[in-house]
C-alpha positions as CSV (number, residue, x, y, z in Angstrom):
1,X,-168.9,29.8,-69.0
2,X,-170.5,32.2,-71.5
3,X,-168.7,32.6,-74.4
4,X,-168.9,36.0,-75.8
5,X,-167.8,34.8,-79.6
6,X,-165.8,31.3,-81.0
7,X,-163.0,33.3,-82.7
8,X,-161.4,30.4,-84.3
9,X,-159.3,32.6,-87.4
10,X,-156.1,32.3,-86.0
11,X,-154.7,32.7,-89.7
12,X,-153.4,36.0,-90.3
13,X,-152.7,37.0,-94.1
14,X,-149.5,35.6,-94.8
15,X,-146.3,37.9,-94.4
16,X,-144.6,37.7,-97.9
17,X,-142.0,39.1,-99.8
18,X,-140.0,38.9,-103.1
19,X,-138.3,35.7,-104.2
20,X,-134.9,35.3,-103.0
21,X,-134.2,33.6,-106.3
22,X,-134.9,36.3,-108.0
23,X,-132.6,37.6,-111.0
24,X,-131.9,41.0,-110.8
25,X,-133.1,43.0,-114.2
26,X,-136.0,40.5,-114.6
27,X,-139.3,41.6,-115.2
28,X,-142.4,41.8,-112.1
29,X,-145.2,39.7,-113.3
30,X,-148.8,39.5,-111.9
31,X,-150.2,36.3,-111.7
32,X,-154.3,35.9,-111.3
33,X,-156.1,32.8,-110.6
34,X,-153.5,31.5,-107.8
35,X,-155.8,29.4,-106.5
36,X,-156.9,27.5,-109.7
37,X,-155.8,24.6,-111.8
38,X,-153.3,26.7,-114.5
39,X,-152.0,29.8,-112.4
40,X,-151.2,27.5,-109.0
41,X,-149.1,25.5,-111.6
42,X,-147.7,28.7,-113.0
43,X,-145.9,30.4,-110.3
44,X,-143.7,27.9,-109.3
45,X,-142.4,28.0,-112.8
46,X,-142.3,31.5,-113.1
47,X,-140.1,31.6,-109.8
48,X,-137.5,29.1,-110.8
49,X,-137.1,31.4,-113.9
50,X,-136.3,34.0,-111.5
51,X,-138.8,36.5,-112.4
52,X,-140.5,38.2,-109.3
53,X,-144.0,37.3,-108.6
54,X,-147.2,38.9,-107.2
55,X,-150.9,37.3,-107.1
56,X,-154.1,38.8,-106.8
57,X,-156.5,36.4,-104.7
58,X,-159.8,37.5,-103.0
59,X,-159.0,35.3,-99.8
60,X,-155.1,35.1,-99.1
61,X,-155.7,32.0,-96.4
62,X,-156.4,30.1,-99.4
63,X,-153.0,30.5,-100.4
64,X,-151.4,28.6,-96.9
65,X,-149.6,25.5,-97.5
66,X,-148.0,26.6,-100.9
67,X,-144.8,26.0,-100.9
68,X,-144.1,29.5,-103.2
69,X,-146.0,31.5,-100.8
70,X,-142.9,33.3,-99.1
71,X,-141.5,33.4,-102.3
72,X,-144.5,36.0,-103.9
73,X,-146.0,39.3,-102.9
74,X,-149.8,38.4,-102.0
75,X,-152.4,41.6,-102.8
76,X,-155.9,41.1,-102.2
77,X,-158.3,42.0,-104.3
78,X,-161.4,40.8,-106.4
79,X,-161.5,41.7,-110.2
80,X,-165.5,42.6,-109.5
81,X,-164.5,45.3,-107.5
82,X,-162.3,47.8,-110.0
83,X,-161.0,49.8,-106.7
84,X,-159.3,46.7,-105.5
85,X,-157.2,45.9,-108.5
86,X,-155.0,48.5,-109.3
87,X,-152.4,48.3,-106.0
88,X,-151.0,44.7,-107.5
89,X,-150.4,46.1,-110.9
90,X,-148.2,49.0,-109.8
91,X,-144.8,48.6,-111.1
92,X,-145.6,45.2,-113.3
93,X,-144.2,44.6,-116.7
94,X,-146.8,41.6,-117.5
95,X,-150.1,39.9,-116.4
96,X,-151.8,36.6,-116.3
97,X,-155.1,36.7,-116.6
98,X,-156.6,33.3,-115.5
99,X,-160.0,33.9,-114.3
100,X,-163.2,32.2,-115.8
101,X,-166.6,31.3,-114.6
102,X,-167.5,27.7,-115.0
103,X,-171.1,27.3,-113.9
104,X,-174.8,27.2,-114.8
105,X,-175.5,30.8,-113.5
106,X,-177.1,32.6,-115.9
107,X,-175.0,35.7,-115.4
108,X,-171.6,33.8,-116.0
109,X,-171.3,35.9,-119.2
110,X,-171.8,39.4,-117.9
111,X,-169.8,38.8,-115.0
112,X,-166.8,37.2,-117.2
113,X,-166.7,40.7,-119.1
114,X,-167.3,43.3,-116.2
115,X,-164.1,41.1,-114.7
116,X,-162.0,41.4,-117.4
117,X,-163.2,45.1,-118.5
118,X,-161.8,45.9,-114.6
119,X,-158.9,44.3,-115.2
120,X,-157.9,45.7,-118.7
121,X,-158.7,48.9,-117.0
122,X,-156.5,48.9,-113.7
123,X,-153.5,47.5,-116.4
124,X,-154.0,50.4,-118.3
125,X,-153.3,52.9,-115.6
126,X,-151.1,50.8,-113.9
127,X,-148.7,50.9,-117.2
128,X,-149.0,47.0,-117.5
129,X,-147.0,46.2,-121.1
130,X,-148.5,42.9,-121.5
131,X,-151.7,41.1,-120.8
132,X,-151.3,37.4,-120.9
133,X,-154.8,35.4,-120.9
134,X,-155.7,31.6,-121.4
135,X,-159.0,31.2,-123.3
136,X,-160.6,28.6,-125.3
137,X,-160.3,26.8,-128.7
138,X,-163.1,26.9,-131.4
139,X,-163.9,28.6,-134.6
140,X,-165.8,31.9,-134.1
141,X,-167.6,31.8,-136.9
142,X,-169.5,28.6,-135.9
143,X,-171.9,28.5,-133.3
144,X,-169.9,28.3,-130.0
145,X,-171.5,27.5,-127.0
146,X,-172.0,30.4,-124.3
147,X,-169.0,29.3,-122.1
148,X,-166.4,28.9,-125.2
149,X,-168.0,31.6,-126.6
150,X,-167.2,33.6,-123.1
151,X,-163.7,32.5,-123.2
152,X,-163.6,34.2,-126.5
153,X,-165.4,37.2,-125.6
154,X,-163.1,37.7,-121.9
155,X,-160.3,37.8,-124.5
156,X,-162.3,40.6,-126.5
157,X,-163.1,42.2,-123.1
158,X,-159.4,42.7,-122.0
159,X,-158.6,44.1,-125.3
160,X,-160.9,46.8,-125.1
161,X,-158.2,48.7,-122.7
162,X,-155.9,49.1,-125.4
163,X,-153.3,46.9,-123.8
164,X,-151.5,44.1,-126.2
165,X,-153.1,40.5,-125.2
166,X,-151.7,37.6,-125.6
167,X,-154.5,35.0,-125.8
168,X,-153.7,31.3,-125.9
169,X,-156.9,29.5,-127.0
170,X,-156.7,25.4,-125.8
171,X,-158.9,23.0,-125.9
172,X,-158.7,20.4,-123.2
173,X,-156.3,20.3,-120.9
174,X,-154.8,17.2,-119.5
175,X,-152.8,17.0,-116.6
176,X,-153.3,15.2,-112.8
177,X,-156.5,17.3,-111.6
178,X,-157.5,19.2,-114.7
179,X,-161.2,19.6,-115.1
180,X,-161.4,17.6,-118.3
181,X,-159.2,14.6,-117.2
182,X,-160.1,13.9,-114.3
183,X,-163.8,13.7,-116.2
184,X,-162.3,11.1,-118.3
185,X,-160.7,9.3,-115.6
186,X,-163.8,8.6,-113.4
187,X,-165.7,7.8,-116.5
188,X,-163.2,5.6,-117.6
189,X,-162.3,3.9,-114.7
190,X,-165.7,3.3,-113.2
191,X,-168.1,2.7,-116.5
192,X,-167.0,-0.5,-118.4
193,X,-170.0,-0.4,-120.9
194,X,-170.3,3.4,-121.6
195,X,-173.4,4.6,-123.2
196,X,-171.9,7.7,-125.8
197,X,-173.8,10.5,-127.2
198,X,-172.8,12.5,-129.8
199,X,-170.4,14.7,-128.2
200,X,-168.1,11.7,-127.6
201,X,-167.6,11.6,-130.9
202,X,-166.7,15.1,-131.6
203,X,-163.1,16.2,-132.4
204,X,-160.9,17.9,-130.3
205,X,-157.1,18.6,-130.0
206,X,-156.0,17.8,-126.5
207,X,-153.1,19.0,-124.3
208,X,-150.9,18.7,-121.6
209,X,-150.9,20.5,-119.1
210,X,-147.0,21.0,-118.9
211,X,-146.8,21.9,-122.8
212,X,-149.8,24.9,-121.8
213,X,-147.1,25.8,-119.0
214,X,-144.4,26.0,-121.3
215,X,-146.7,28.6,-124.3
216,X,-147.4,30.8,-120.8
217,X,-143.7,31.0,-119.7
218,X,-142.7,31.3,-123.1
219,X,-144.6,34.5,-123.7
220,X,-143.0,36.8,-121.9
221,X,-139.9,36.5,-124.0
222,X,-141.2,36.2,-127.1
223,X,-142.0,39.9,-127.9
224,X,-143.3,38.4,-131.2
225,X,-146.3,36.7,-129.6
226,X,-147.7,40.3,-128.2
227,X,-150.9,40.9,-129.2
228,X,-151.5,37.7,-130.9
229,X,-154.0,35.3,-130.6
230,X,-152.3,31.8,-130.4
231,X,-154.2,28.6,-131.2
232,X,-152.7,25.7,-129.1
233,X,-153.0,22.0,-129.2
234,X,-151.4,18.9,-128.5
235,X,-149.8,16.4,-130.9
236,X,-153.2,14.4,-131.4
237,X,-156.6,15.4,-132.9
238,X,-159.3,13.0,-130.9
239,X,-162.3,12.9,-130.1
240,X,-163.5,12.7,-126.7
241,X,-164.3,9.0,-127.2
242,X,-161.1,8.1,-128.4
243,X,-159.7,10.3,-125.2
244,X,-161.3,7.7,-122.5
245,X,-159.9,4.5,-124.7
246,X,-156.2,6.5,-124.8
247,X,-157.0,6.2,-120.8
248,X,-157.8,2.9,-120.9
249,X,-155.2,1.5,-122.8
250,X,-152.5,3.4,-119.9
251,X,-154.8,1.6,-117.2
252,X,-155.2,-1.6,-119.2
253,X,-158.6,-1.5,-118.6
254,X,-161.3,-3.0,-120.8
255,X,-163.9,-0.7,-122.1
256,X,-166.9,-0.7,-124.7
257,X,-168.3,2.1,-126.0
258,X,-172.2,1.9,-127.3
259,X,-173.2,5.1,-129.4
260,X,-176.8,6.3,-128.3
261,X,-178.2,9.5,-130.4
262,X,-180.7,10.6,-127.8
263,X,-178.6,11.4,-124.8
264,X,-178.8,15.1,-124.4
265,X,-176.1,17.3,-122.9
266,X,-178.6,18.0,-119.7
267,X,-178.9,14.2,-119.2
268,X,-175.4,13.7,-119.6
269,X,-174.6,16.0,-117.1
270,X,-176.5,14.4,-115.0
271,X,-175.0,11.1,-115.1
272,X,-171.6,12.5,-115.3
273,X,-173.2,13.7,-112.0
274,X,-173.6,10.4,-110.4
275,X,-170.4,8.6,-112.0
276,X,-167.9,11.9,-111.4
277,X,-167.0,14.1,-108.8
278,X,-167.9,17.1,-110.9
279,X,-171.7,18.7,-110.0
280,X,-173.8,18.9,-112.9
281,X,-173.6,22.5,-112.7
282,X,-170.4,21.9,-113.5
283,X,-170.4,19.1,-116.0
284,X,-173.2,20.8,-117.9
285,X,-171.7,23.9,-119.8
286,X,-168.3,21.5,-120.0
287,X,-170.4,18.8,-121.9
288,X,-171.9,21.4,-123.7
289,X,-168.7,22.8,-125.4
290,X,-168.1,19.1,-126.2
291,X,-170.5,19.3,-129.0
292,X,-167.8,22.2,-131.1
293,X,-165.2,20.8,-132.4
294,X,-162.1,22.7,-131.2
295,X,-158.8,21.8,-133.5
296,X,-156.0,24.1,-134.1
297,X,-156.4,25.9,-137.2
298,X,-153.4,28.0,-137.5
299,X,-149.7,27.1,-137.2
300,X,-148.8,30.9,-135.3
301,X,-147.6,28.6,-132.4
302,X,-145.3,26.5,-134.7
303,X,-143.9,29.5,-136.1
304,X,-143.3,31.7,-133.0
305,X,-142.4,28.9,-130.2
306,X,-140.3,26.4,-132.6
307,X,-138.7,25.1,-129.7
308,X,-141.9,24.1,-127.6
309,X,-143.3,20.7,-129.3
310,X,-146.2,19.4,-128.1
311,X,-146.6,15.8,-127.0
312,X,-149.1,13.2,-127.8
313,X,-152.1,12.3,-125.9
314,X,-151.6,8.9,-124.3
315,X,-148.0,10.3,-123.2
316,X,-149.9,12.8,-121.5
317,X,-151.9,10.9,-119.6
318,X,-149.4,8.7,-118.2
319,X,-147.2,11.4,-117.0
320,X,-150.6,12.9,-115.1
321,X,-151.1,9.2,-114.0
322,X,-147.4,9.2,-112.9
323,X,-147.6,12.3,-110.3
324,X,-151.3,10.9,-108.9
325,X,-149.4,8.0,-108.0
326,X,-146.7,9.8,-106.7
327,X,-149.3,12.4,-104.9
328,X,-147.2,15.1,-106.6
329,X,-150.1,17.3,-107.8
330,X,-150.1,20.6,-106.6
331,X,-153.3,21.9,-108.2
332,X,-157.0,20.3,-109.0
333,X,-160.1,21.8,-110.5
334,X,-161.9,21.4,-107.1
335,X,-159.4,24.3,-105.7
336,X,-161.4,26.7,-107.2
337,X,-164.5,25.6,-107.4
338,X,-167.2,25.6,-104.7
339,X,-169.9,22.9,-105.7
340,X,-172.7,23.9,-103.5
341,X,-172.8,26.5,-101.0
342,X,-170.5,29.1,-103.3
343,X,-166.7,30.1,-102.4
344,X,-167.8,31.7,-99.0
345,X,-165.2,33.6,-97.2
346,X,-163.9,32.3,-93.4
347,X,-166.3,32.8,-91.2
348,X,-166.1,34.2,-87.2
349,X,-168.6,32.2,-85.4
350,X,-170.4,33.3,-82.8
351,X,-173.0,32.1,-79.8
352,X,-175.4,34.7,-80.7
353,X,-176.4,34.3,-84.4
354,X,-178.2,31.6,-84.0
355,X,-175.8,28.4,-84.1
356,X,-176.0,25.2,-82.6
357,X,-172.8,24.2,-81.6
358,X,-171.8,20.7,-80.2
359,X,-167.9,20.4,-79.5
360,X,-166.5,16.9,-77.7
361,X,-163.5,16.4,-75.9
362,X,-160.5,14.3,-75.2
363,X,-157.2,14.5,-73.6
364,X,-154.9,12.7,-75.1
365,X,-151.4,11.3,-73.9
366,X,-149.6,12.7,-77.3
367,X,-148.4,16.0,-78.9
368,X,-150.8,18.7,-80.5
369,X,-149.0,18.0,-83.4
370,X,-149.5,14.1,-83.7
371,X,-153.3,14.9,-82.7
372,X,-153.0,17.5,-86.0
373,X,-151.7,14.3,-88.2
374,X,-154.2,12.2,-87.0
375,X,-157.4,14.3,-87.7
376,X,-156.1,16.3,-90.7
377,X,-155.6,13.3,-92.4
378,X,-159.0,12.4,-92.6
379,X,-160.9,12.0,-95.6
380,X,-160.3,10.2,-99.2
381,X,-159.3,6.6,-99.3
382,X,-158.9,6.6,-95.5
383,X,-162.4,7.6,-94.5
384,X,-163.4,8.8,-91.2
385,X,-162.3,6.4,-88.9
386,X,-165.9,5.1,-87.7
387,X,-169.2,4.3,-89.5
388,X,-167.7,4.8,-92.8
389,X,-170.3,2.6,-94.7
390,X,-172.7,5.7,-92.7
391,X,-170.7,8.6,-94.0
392,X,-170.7,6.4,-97.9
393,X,-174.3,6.4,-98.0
394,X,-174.8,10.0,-96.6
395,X,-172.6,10.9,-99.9
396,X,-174.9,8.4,-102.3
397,X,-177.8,10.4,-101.0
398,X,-176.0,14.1,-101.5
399,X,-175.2,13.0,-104.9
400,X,-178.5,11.7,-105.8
401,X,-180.2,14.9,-104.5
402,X,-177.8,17.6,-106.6
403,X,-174.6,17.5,-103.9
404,X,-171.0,17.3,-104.1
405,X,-170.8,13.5,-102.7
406,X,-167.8,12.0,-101.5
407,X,-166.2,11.3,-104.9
408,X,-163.9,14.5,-104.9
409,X,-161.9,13.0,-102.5
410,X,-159.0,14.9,-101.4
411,X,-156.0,16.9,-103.2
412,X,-152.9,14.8,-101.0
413,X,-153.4,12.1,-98.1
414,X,-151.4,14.1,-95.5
415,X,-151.1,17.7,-96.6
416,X,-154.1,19.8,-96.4
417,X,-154.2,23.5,-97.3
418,X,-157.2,26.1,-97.2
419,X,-159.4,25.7,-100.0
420,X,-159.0,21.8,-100.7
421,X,-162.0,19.4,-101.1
422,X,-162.2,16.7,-99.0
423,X,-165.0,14.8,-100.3
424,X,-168.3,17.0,-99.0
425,X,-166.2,19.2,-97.0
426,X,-164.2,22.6,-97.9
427,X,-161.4,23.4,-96.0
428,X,-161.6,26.8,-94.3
429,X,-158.6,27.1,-91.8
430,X,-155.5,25.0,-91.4
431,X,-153.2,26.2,-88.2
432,X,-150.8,23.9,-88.7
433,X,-150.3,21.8,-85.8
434,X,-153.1,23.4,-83.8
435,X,-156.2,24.2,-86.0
436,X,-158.5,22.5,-89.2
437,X,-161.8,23.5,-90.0
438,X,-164.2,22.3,-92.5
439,X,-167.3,23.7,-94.0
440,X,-170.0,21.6,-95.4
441,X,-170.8,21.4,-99.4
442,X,-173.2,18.7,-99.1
443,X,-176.9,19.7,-99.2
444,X,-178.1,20.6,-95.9
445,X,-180.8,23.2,-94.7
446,X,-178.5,25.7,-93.8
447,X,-174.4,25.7,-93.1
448,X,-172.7,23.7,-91.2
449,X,-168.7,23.6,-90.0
450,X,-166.9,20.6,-88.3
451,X,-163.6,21.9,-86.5
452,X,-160.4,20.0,-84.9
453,X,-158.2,21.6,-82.3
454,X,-155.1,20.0,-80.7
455,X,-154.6,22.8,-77.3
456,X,-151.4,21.7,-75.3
457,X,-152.9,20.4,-71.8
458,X,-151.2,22.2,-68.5
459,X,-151.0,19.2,-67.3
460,X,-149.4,17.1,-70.3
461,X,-150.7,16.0,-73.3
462,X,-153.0,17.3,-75.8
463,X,-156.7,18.6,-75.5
464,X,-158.5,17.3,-78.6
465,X,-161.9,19.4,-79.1
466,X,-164.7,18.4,-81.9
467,X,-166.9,21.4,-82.6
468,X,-170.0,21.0,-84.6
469,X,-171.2,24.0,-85.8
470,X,-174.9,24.1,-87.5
471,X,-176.3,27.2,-88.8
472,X,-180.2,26.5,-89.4
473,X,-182.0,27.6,-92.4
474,X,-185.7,28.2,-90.7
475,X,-187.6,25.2,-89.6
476,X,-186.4,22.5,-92.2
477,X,-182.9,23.1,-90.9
478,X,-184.4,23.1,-86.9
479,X,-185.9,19.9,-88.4
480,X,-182.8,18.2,-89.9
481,X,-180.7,19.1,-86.4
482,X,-183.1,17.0,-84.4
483,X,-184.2,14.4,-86.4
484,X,-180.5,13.8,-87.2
485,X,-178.7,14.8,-83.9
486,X,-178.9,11.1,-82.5
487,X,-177.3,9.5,-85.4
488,X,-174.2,12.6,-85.8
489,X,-174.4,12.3,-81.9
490,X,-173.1,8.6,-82.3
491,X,-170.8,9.2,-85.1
492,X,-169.3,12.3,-83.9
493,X,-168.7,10.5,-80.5
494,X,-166.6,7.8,-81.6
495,X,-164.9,10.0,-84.1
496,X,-163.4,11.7,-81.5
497,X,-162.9,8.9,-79.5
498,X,-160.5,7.1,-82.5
499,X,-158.8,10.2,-83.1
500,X,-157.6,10.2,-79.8
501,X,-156.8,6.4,-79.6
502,X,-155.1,6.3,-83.1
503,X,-152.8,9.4,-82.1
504,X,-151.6,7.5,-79.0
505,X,-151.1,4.4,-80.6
506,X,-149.0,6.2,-83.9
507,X,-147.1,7.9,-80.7
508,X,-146.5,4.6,-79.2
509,X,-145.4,3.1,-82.7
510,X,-143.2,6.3,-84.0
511,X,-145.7,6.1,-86.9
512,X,-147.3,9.7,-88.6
513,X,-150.7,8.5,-90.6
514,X,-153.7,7.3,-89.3
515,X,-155.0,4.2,-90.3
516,X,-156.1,3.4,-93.8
C-alpha cells in the first residue's frame, strides 16, 4: 500500500502552565538557553525558589523529558528573528540571557550581536527591568580571542537597549557535562603521557558549576549587582595543566605531562578531535581562548554576594564525578550542540522527496512499552546489541574523517529526551512508550534517520518496526546506499531481531534494561 507521507511527529508542543510552587508576589523571569548546559541547570533552581518561569526555545520538543516542563510557560521563538521574541517577555520583571555561538563559522560574531541587539530590543519594549547574561573572563585590554572577545562584545550588544545588564564573566566551568570538563576528563582519562603546548600552561580561575548557579539566582535579589559587570571565579587560580592533574589525583590515575612549544591551537584541536568527543570545530575556538589568561581581577563579587563562597577546584570535580556516577546530570554540552549536520528542526518524511526507506519488522510477545525500554536504551556503554566491534570502527572512521564518532556517548542509560546525543546519533522524537527517532551526525552523503516504533498488535503483543530513512546527496550518496546496503542490511536485520528477543526475555525475567 502506497503511502501518501510517513507522518511520524506525534509530538505536539507541550501543554504548559505556571508552577504550582509558585509564591505569590514573586517576580516572572525569562529564561533563554533551556536547552543548554547553564540555563537547563537554572530553571529547576529558579522554580524551587518559587519564582514563575517562562523559556524561549526555537524547537519546544526539545524540551520533552524535563522534569520542570509542566512547571514553565514554553514560547517559541528564535532570537534571529526580532518578530518572534517579544510575546515571552510580556509581563517579565527579569531575563537570562544564555545564548552563545561556539563554532568555527566565520559569522559567529555577527550573528552573536544581531542576537543579542534583538533581544535587548524586544526587553526594551516589553518593560524587562533586568537583563541577566553569562559571558566570559579576560582582560579587555589584552588581545582576546574572537570567541571571548564575542562573549564580551554580546554583553556590549545587550547594553545598547538601555536596559541594566547584569553580566557575570567566568572562565571555565566545571560541572558533570560542562564543555570544558568533560575536555579534561577524556584527556585525562584516556592520555597517560600527554604531549602540552603552551596553552596548558596558561592561568585560569576555574568554577563550579553550582557556585555559577548560585551568582545567577542570586542576582535577582541583589538590586546592587544591576548593571554591573561581575568577575567570577572559583577558589583556585590553575592552569589548564594543573586542571587535568586536579582530575587525576580524584581518579588516582597516573599521568605525565611533556611540554612541546610547537603544537598549535589548530593541531591541538585536532587531536582533542580524535581523543574527545568534542569536533574540532568545537575544540578549536575553545583551545584558542586557552592561550588568555582569564583570572578574576576585581573583588565586586566578594563585596556584593558575601554569602556565596566559592569552592576549590579538585572539590569540584569530585562532586561532578559524584552525579556521573550517580547518572544525576541533567544537562551536557552536547544538548546544544549539533556537531555535523547543524541543529536541524524535526523533520515530516515523506515517499516522494526522494528517500530511501527500509523499515523491518517483528511482533513481539511483550508490551509496547517494554519494546520502548529495550530499544531506547540503546547506545553508550551498552552498544547496539549486534556487530558492535562494526558500529566501533564505523565511529573510528567518522572521527578520523571530521565526524562526531561514538565518543559522545549518551546524556543517561535509560532516559532519553529530544535533543540528546547518542554517540553519532541526535535524537529527534521521543513518544514515550510508542515512538524514538534518531537522526544521523556522522558524515554521510546526505541525511539519514533510524526510527523505533512499539504499535500494540490486534492480536496481542507488540509490533516492532525499524525504519531506515536515507536521504541521498546526488550520486555519492546513491553510491554510499548501495555499496553499503548489504553490510546495514545485515546489521539492521539482527538489530531488530535482538530487540525483539531481549524484550521478551526482560518480560519473562521482570527485568527493565537491556543487556550491557
Amino acid at each position: 500500500m502506497k503511502e501518501k507521507s510517513i507522518d511520524i511527529m506525534n509530538n505536539p508542543t507541550p501543554r504548559t502552565k505556571n508552577s504550582p510552587a509558585a509564591i505569590p508576589g514573586k517576580k516572572s523571569i525569562l529564561v533563554t538557553g533551556a536547552t543548554g548546559y547553564v540555563g537547563g541547570r537554572l530553571i529547576p533552581q529558579l522554580l524551587s525558589e518559587g519564582y514563575r518561569v517562562r523559556v524561549l526555545v526555537r524547537d519546544p520538543q526539545r524540551l520533552q523529558g524535563r522534569a520542570w516542563l509542566n512547571q514553565v510557560e514554553v514560547f517559541q521563538g528564535d532570537v534571529m528573528k526580532a518578530e518572534t521574541i517579544l510575546p515571552a517577555m510580556t509581563g517579565v520583571y527579569a531575563a537570562y540571557y544564555l545564548i552563545h555561538s561556539m563554532g568555527s563559522s566565520t559569522d559567529f560574531l555577527e550573528r552573536d550581536l544581531t542576537a543579542a541587539r534583538h533581544f535587548g530590543a524586544a526587553a526594551k519594549e516589553a518593560g524587562v527591568q533586568n537583563i541577566i547574561y553569562l559571558g566570559g573572563l579576560g582582560d579587555p585590554e589584552t588581545e582576546l580571542s574572537k570567541h571571548l572577545r564575542s562573549r564580551q562584545m554580546t554583553g556590549d550588544a545587550l547594553r545598547q537597549s538601555g536596559i541594566p545588564v547584569t553580566e557575570f564573566r567566568a572562565a571555565v566551568i566545571v560541572g558533570s557535562g560542562s564543555i570544558s570538563f568533560e575536555m579534561i576528563r577524556y584527556l585525562t582519562e584516556r592520555v597517560p603521557i600527554m604531549i602540552c603546548p603552551r596553552w596548558v600552561y596558561t592561568r585560569t580561575q576555574p568554577i563550579s558549576i553550582d557556585d555559577v548557579l548560585q551568582y545567577l539566582l542570586a542576582a535577582l535579589e541583589q538590586p546592587e549587582s544591576t548593571g554591573k559587570i561581575i568577575e567570577i571565579g572559583g577558589k583556585n587560580v590553575l592552569t589548564y595543566g594543573d586542571m587535568m592533574m586536579g582530575y587525576a589525583r580524584a581518579r588516582k590515575l597516573k599521568r605525565v605531562l611533556l611540554p612541546i612549544p610547537v603544537l598549535t591551537p589548530r593541531l591541538s584541536s585536532y587531536w582533542v578531535h580524535l581523543v574527545t568527543p568534542l569536533p574540532a570545530s568545537v575544540a578549536r575556538p575553545l583551545i584558542d581562548g586557552l592561550r588568555n589568561e582569564v583570572i578574576v581581577r576585581s573583588d565586586s563579587s566578594l563585596r556584593l554576594f558575601p554569602d556565596i563562597q566559592p569552592i576549590d577546584y579538585e572539590t569540584s570535580v569530585m562532586n561532578a564525578l559524584k552525579k556521573i556516577e550517580a547518572g544525576e546530570g541533567d544537562t551536557i554540552w552536547s544538548d546544544a550542540l549539533a556537531s555535523s549536520q547543524g541543529d536541524l528542526p524535526p523533520v515530516i518524511l515523506t515517499q516522494e522527496q526522494g528517500l530511501i526507506i527500509e523499515r523491518r519488522q517483528k511482533l513481539v510477545a511483550t508490551s509496547p512499552a517494554q519494546v520502548f525500554r529495550t530499544y531506547s536504551g540503546l547506545g553508550g556503554t551498552r552498544g547496539w546489541l549486534t556487530f558492535n566491534f562494526a558500529w566501533k570502527l564505523r565511529g573510528v572512521v567518522d572521527r578520523l574523517v571530521g565526524g562526531v564518532g561514538m565518543r559522545r556517548g549518551r546524556r543517561h542509560p535509560d532516559d532519553l529526551r529530544v535533543g540528546d546525543a547518542v554517540d553519532f546519533w541526535r535524537v529527534e522524537a521521543v513518544n514515550p512508550d510508542r515512538l524514538v527517532r534518531l537522526r544521523a551526525e556522522m558524515k554521510v552523503p546526505g541525511k539519514a534517520w533510524l526510527q523505533f516504533e512499539s504499535i500494540p498488535d490486534e492480536k496481542g503483543g507488540t509490533r516492532l518496526v525499524q525504519t531506515t530513512f536515507f536521504e541521498p546527496k546526488g550520486l555519492s550518496g546513491l553510491l554510499y546506499w548501495y555499496l553499503f546496503y548489504p553490510i546495514h542490511a545485515y546489521i539492521f536485520a539482527g538489530m531488530v531481531q535482538e530487540i525483539g528477543e531481549q524484550a521478551a526475555v526482560h518480560t519473562s525475567t521482570g527485568e527493565g534494561k537491556i543487556s550491557q
